[in-house]
C-alpha positions in Angstrom: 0.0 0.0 0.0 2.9 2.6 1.0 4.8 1.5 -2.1 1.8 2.5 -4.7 0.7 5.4 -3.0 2.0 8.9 -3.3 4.0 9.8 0.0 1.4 12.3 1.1 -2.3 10.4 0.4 -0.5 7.4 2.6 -2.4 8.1 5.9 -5.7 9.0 3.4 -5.0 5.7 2.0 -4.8 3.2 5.3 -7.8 5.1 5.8 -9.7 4.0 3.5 -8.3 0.6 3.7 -9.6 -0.2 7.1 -13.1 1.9 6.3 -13.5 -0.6 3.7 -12.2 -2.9 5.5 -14.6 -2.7 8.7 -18.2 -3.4 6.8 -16.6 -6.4 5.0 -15.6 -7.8 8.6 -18.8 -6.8 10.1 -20.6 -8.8 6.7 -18.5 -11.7 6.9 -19.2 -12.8 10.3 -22.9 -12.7 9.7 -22.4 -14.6 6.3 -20.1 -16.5 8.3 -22.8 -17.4 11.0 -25.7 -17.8 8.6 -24.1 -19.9 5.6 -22.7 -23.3 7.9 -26.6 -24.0 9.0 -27.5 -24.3 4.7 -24.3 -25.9 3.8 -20.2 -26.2 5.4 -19.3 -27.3 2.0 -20.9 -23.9 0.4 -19.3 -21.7 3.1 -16.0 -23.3 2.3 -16.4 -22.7 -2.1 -18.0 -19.1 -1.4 -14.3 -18.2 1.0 -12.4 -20.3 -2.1 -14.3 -18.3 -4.7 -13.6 -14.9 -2.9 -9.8 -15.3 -2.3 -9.7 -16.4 -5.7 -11.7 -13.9 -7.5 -9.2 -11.3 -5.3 -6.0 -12.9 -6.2 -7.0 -12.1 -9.7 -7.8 -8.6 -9.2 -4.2 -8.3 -7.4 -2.8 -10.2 -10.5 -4.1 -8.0 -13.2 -4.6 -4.5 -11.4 -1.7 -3.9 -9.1 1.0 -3.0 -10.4 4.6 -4.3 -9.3 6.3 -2.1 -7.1 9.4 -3.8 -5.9 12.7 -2.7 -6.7 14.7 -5.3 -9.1 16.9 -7.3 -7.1 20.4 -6.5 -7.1 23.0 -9.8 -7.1 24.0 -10.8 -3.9 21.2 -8.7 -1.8 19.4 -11.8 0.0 22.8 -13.5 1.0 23.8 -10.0 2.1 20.5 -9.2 3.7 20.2 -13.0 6.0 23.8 -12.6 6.8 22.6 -9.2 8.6 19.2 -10.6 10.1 21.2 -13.5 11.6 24.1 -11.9 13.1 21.5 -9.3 15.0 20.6 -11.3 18.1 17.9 -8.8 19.3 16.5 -9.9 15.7 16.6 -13.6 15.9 15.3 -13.4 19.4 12.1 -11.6 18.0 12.4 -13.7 15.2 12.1 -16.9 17.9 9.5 -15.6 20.0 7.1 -14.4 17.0 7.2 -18.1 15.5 6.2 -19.3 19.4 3.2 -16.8 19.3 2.2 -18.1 16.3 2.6 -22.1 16.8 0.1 -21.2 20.3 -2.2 -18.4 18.7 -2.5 -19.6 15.0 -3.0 -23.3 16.6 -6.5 -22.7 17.1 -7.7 -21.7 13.6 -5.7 -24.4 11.9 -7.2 -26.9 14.1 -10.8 -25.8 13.2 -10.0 -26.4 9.8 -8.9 -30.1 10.6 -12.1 -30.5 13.0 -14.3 -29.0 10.2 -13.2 -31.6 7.4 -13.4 -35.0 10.2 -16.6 -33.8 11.0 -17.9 -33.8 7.3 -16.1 -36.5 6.4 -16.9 -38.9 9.6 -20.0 -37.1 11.1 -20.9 -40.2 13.4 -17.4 -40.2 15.1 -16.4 -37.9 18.0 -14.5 -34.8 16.8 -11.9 -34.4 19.6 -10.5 -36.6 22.0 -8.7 -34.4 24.6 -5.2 -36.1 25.5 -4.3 -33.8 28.6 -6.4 -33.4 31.7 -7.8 -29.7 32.1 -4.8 -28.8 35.0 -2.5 -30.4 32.5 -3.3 -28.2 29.8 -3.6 -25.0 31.5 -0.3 -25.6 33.1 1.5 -26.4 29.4 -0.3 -23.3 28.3 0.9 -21.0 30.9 4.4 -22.3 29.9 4.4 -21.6 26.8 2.8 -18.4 27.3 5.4 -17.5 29.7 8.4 -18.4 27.4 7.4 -16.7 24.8 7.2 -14.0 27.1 11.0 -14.0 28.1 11.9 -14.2 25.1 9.9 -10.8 23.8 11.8 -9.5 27.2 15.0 -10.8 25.9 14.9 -9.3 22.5 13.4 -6.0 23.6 16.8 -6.1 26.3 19.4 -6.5 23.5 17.4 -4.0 21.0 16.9 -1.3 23.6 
């Protein structure tokens, strides 16, 4: 977005963005509430058909707005990023935030398709007791903590 606009209609543009951005959020989760009572298997084609109908619109309307790559630049640029340990710190602690948080969504996904495939058979078989998994939670949580603390210590 920064890249294609002029440098002063940026802000004007993020604007817009997220104005345009809020009714489609608001839309989707009523869509996304009303369409799995009709049909999982339509909600599923209607998000395929949107991010491909948007891909295209990205493919053909956006222009390219990367500078051409100079030789040597991404040997150059990871030899940089992995000498700065503040970096691979952050770098460490945003892939633990994501293996807890993103852990959820990808799991629905999974749940979703045993469900439709297997709809007789239960969906989820917990493996840890409920003090066993709030205890491996709050460990995780709490290492990915320290290691936000420990990045922010060698950046600041």
């Amino acid at each position: 977005m920064a890249w294609l606009t002029p440098a002063g209609e940026v802000v004007n543009a993020y604007r817009l963005l997220y104005r345009a951005n809020n009714p489609g959020i608001a839309l989707s989760a009523v869509a996304g509430g009303a369409l799995p009572s009709k049909s999982w298997l339509g909600l599923f084609l209607a998000d395929a058909a949107t991010t491909l109908f948007f891909a295209f619109i990205v493919l053909r309307r956006v222009p390219e707005s990367r500078p051409a790559p100079n030789a040597g630049d991404n040997e150059r640029v990871w030899r940089e990023l992995l000498c700065d340990r503040a970096m691979v710190g952050l770098l460490v602690a945003h892939v633990g935030v994501c293996l807890v948080f993103w852990q959820l969504a990808v799991e629905c996904v999974f749940v979703l398709f045993q469900a439709m495939i297997f709809p007789r058979r239960r969906l989820v078989r917990p493996r840890l007791s409920r003090r066993r998994s709030r205890c491996a939670s709050t460990a995780v949580v709490r290492l990915v903590h320290a290691a936000y603390e420990m990045a922010a210590r060698y950046a600041g």
